[in-house]
N, C-alpha and C positions, 0 to 999 in steps of 0.2 A: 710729370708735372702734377703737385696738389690741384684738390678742386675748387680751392681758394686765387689761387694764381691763374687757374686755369678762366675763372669767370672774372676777374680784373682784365686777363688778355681779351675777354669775349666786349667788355664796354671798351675799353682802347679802341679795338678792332670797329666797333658801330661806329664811335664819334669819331673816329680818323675818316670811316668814310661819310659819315652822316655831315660836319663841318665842310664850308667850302674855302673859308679864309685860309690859305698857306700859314699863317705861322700857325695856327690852332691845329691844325692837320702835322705840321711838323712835331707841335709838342707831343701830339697823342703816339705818331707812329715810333718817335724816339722812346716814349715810354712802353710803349709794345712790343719795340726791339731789345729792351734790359730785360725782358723778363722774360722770352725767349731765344735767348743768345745761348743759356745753358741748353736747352734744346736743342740748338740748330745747330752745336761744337758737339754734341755729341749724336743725332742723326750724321751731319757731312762727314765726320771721323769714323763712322760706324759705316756708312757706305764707300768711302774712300780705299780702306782697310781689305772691304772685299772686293775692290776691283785691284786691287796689290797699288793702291796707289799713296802714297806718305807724306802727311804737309804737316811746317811749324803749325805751333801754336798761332802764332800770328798769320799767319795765310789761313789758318782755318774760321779768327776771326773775320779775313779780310772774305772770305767766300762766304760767310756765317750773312753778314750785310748784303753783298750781293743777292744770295737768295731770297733773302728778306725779302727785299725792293723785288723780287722777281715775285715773289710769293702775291705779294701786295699789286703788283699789275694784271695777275692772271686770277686775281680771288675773285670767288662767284658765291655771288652771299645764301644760294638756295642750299649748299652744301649744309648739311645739322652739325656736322663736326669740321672744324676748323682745321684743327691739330694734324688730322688726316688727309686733308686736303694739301696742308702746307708741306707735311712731309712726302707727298706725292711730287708734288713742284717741285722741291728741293733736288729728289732726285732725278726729276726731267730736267731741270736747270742745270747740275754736274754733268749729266751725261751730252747733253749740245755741245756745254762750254769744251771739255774733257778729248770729248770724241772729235771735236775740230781741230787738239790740236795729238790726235792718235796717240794719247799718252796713258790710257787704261786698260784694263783688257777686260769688259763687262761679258759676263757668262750669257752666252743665247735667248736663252729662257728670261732673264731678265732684261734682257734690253729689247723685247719684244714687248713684254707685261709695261714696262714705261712709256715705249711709243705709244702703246692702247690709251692713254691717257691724253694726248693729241689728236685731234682730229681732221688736222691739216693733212692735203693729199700727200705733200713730202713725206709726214711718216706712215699711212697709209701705204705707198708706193715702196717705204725701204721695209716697211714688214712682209710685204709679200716676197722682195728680194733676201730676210732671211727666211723665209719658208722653202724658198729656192736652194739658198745656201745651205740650210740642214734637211733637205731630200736630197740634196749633191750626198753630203758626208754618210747617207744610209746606202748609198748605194757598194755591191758587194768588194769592185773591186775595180784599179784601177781602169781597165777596159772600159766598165760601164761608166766611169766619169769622162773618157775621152768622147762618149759617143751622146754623154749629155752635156758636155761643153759645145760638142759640133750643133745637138740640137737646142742650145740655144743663143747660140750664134747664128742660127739660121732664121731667125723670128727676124732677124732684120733682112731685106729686102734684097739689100746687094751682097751678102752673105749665102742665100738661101740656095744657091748648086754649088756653092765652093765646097771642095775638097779639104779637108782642116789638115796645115803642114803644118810640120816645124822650124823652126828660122834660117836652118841649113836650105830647108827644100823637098826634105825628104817628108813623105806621110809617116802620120804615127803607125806602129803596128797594132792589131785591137786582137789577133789571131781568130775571125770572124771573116766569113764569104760575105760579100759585097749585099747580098739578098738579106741577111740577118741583120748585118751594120744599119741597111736602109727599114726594117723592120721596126726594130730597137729606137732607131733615131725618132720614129714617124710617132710610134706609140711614147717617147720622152717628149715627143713637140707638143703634143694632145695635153699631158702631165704639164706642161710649163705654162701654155694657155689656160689651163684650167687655174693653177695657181694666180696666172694674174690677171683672169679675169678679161681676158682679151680673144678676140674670134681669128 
């Protein structure tokens, strides 16, 4: 975006919220939406692309206004730059929509760096659960996921001396003495409190 365009979006953006009459608020937000629509077709198609995800032309307008109107509910006017703010929202606003209905496949790293942008416990709480989830995947080998599945499945209360089977009945095998398993699991319990912050 020129920095001619760029300062028309910046008074749109005051008197849409500076006006309190609706139709004066409409005309400004509609004019504020034509003039970053080429924007917001090419951030949502530029973030869609990397989650492997492929929409018409027209669904990426019809997501282009959605964001908008999202952009516009969560704008906080202390931010200096706009543009960055909005294309933050944008893609907290894809990834809610998206991930509710498990049709993307957003890389880790990224969809951690977006919750960070929320301050609500909910994402809060699912960032620690992938902190959880990629200390699982460092671990060296299957054994030690069986033993940090059991340990955290034991943070719950009526969990916490069960024996972790499989559906037949039978225990996993871990190829570990009962001493090391309880070892291992104690010092994983410790690691998974400490991630979430819980005694």
């Amino acid at each position: 975006m020129d920095s001619q365009t760029k300062e028309k979006c910046e008074i749109f953006l005051n008197k849409y919220f500076k006006y309190k009459t609706e139709k004066v608020k409409v005309k400004y937000r509609n004019k504020l939406f034509e003039l970053l629509l080429p924007d917001f077709k090419k951030w949502i198609t530029r973030i869609l692309y990397a989650w492997e995800k492929f929409e018409s032309e027209q669904q990426v307008i019809s997501l282009s206004w959605e964001c908008f109107e999202y952009c516009l509910l969560m704008y906080d006017t202390s931010y200096d730059s706009f543009l960055g703010r909005f294309f933050r929202s944008v893609r907290y606003y894809l990834l809610i929509k998206f991930a509710k209905e498990g049709t993307v496949r957003v890389p880790m790293e990224e969809l951690q760096e977006i919750l960070k942008m929320d301050n609500s416990p909910e994402a809060f709480a699912f960032e620690r659960l992938l902190t959880l989830y990629k200390f699982r995947d460092c671990l060296p080998d299957d054994n030690a996921r069986i033993v940090w599945d059991d340990a955290v499945m034991s943070l719950d209360d009526a969990d916490m001396y069960k024996v972790r089977t499989k559906k037949n009945g039978r225990k996993y095998s871990t190829g570990m003495d009962n001493l090391s398993y309880s070892r291992l699991k104690t010092s994983f319990i410790n690691i998974i409190k400490l991630i979430l912050m819980v005694k």
